[in-house]
C-alpha positions in Angstrom: 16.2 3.1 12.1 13.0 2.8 11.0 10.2 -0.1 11.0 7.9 -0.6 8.2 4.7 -2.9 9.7 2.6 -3.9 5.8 -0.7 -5.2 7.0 -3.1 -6.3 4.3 -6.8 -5.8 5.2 -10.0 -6.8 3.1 -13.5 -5.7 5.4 -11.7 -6.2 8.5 -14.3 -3.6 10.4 -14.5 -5.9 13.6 -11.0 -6.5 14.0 -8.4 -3.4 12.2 -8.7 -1.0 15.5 -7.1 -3.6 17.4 -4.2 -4.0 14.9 -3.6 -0.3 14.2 -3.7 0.5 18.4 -1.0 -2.4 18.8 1.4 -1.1 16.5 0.6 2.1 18.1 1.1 1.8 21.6 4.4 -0.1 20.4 7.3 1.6 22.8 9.7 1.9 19.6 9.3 5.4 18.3 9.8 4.9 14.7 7.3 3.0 13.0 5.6 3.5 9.5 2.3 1.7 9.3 0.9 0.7 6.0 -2.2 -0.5 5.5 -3.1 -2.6 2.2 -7.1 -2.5 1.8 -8.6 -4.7 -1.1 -11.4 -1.9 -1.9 -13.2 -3.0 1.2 -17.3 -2.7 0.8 -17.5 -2.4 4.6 -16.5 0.5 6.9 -13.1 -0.6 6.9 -11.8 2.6 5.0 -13.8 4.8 7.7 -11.7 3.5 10.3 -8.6 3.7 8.3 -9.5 7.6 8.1 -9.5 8.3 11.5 -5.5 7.4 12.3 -2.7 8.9 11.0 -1.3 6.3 8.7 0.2 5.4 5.1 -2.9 2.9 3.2 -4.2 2.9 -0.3 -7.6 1.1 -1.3 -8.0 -0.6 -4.3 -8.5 -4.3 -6.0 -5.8 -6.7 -5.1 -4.6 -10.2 -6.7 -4.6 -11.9 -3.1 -3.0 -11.1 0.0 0.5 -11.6 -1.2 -0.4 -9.1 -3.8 -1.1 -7.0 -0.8 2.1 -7.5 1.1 4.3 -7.0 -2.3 2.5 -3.2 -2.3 3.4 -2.5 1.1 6.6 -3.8 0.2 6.8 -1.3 -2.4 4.6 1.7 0.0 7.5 1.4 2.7 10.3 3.6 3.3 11.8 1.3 6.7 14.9 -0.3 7.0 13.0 -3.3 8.4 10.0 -4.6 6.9 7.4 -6.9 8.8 3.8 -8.2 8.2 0.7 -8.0 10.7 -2.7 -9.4 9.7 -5.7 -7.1 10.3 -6.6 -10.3 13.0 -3.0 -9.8 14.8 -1.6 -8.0 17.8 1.8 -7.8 18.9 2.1 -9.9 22.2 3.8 -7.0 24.3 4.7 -3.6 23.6 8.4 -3.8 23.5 8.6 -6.4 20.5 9.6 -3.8 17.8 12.2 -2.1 20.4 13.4 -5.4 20.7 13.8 -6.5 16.8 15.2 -3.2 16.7 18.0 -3.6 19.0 18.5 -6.9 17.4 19.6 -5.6 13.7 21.5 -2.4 15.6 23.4 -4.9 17.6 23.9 -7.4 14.5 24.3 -5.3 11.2 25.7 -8.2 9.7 22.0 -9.7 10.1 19.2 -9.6 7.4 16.7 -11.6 9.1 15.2 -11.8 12.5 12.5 -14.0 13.7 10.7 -15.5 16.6 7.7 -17.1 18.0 3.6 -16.7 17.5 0.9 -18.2 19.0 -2.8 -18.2 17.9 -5.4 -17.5 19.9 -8.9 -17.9 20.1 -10.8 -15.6 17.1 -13.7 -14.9 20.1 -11.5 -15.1 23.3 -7.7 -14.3 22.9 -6.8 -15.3 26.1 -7.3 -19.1 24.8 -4.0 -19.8 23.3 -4.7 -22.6 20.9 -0.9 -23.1 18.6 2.2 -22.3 19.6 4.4 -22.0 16.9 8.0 -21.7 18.1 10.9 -21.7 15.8 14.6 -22.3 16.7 17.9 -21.1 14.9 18.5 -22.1 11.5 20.7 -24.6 10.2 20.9 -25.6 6.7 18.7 -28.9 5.9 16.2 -27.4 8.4 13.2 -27.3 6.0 13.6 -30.9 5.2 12.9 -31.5 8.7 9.4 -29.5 8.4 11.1 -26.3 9.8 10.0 -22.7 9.2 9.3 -19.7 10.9 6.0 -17.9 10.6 5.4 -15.3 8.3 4.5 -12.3 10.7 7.0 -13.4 13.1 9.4 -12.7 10.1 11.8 -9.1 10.4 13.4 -8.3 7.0 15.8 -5.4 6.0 14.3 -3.9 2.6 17.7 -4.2 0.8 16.8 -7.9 1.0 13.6 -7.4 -0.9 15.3 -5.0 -3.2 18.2 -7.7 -3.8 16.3 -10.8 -4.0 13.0 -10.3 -4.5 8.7 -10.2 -3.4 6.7 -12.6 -2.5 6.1 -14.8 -5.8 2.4 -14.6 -7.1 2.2 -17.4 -9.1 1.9 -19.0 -5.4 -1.7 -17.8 -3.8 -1.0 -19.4 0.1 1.8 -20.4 -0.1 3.7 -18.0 -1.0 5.3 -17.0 2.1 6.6 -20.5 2.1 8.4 -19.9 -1.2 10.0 -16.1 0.3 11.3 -18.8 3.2 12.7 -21.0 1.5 14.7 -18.4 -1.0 15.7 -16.6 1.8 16.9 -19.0 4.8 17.5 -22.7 2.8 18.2 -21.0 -1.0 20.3 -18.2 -0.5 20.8 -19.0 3.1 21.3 -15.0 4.3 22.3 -14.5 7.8 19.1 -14.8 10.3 18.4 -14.4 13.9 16.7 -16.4 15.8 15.5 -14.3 19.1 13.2 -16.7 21.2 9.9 -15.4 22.7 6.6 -14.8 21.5 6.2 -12.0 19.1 2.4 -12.1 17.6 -0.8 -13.6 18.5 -2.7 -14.3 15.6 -6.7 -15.1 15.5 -7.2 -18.6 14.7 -9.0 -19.2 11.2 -6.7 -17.3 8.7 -6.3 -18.6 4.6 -3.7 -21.3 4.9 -4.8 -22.8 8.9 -8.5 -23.2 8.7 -10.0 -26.3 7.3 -9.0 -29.4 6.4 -9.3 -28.2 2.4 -7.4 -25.2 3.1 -4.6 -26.8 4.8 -4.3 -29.5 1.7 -4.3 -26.8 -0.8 -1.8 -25.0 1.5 0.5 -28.2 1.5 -0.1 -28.9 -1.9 1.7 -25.6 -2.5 4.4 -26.2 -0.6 4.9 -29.0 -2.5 4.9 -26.8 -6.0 7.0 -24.3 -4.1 9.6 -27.4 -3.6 9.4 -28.7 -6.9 9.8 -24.8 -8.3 13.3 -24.5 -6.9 14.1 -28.6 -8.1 14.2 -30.0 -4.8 14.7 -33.6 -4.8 12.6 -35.8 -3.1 9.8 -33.0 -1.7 7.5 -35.4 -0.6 9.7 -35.9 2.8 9.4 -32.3 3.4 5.9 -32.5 2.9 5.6 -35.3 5.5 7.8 -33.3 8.0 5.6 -30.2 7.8 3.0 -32.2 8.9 4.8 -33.6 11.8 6.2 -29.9 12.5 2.9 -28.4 12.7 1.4 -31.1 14.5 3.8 -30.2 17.2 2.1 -26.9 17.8 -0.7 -27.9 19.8 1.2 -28.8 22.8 1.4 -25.3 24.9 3.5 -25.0 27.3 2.0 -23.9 31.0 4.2 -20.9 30.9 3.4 -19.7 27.6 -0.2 -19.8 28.8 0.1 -17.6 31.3 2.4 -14.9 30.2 0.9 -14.0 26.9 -2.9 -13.9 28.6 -4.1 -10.3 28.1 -3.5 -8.5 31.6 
């Protein structure tokens, strides 16, 4: 088996090294790399030079753009996404989600938790997005996993689908819904902190951005003729509102040692 990690990058000098070195020193052997750069101006591309990985540089349409490339770049049985700003949160999660789909090859999806952390100080842990197993009617609730907490086989792309562009944030909400409420393909829910993402990315920061991203979700709803999406809307909300409250123990194990 063989894990495909698509990371999108655009000038991402500061932070990329860190990425790249996480999915390195990840204990699963097997791991293809790709990295998606939107013709950075910066040194980005330098740094890309220096490791031995699979990346192309050149204009995108958007980061979901980015992530269909990679999507197209991989040659994995599983496929999963990792922003330039993100860091596995040990270095057995890839061993793990591999064991997972050898154990369960009836599976197509497995997913856990994320937290984000502080962009300056990721030992602040500032969200905790924790997910739980899915049952249908869950995204009416406000339910969804997070995107780069999200393990796909590639036969599920290749039978179903890319991330839709005519969404530009929200698009990840769109794949989620097709995949767990739509088609409703058999998912795995394995609970524990996977990623820590850097607070401040395109859909979390600022009260505009989060409207537009709602607003999306909304289009995404009304896209695949769901009645009523407003509720949904309100329940995302309340989900996400949820995320603030850390628990003491997630605190203290996902602190950098």
């Amino acid at each position: 088996m063989k894990i495909s990690v698509v990371t999108p990058v655009y000038n991402g000098q500061e932070t990329i090294r860190f990425c790249i070195e996480s999915v390195s020193n990840q204990s699963f052997p097997s791991i293809e790399h790709i990295i998606v750069d939107g013709a950075s101006t910066d040194k980005t591309t330098d740094i890309l030079k220096e490791y031995p990985l699979k990346w192309i540089s050149e204009k995108d349409n958007g980061i979901y753009d980015a992530f269909n490339k990679g999507i197209n770049m991989a040659t994995g049985d599983i496929i999963c996404f990792l922003g330039t700003d993100d860091m596995y949160a040990d270095t057995n999660v890839l061993q793990q989600i591999a064991n997972a789909f050898t154990t369960h090859p009836e599976i197509s999806i497995v997913y856990g938790d994320m937290v984000f952390v502080d962009k300056n100080d990721i030992s602040k842990i500032t969200r905790y997005w924790k997910s739980s197993p899915f049952k249908p009617g869950l995204f009416k609730k406000g339910w969804l996993p997070q995107n780069h907490a999200l393990f796909i086989r590639r036969s599920v792309f290749q039978q179903h689908g890319l991330f839709n562009l005519q969404f530009k944030v929200s698009s990840d909400y769109e794949l989620q819904y097709r995949f767990f409420e739509k088609l409703q393909l058999n998912t795995l829910y394995l609970p524990g902190v996977m990623v820590k993402m850097r607070a401040g990315g395109v859909s979390n920061s600022g009260v505009r951005n989060v409207y537009k991203n709602l607003k999306e979700c909304y289009d995404v709803l009304k896209f695949h003729k769901v009645k009523h999406p407003f509720s949904y809307i309100i329940n995302t909300i309340l989900y996400r509102s949820k995320q603030v409250f850390i628990p003491a123990d997630i605190k203290k194990m996902y602190k950098p040692k």
